[in-house]
C-alpha positions, 0 to 999 in steps of 0.5 A, a space after each residue: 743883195 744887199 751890203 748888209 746881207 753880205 756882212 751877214 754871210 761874210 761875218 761867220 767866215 772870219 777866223 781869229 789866227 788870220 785877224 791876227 796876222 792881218 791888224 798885227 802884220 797888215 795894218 788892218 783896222 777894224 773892223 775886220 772879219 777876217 774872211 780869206 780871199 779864197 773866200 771872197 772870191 767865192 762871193 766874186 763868183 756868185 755876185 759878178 759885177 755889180 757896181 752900185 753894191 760896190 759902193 755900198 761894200 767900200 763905204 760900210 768901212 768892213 777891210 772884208 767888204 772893201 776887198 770884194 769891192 775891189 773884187 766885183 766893182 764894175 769897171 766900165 762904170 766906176 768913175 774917177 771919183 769913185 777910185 779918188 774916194 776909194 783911194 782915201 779911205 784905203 789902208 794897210 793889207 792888200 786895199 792899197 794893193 789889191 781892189 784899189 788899183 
């Protein structure tokens, strides 16, 4: 699976009211699908860990995909600059306080 094909599945299950709340409340940028954390632990579910699809999630930008990066990244390989990178590219919402740390 790819972070593209994620991107696919992820985009449909955005809603609008909740995009709101986020950017308006959250900080969030765009992009931003807007998908719930119920649902992307659903993805968790299926996906398990995977540490190279993580990174690839993270760097795509989508606030959607660096949560689940967050959510399946690979402790025992993910390394300090990986977390340094990550760090500096977090913003707003639940990235700095959620997947991050």
């Amino acid at each position: 699976m790819t972070a593209k094909e994620i991107l696919d599945e992820l985009k449909p299950l955005g809603r609008e009211s909740y995009k709101r709340v986020l950017i308006n409340n959250h900080g969030v940028k765009e992009p931003c699908f807007s998908v719930a954390i119920s649902e992307l632990k659903k993805f968790q579910k299926r996906i398990k860990k995977d540490y190279e699809l993580a990174l690839d999630l993270y760097d795509t930008g989508n606030y959607d995909a660096m949560y689940l990066a967050g959510l399946i990244a690979d402790d025992a390989r993910v390394t300090k600059k990986d977390l340094q990178r990550w760090v500096e590219k977090a913003y707003g919402g639940s990235l700095t306080g959620a997947p991050v740390p």
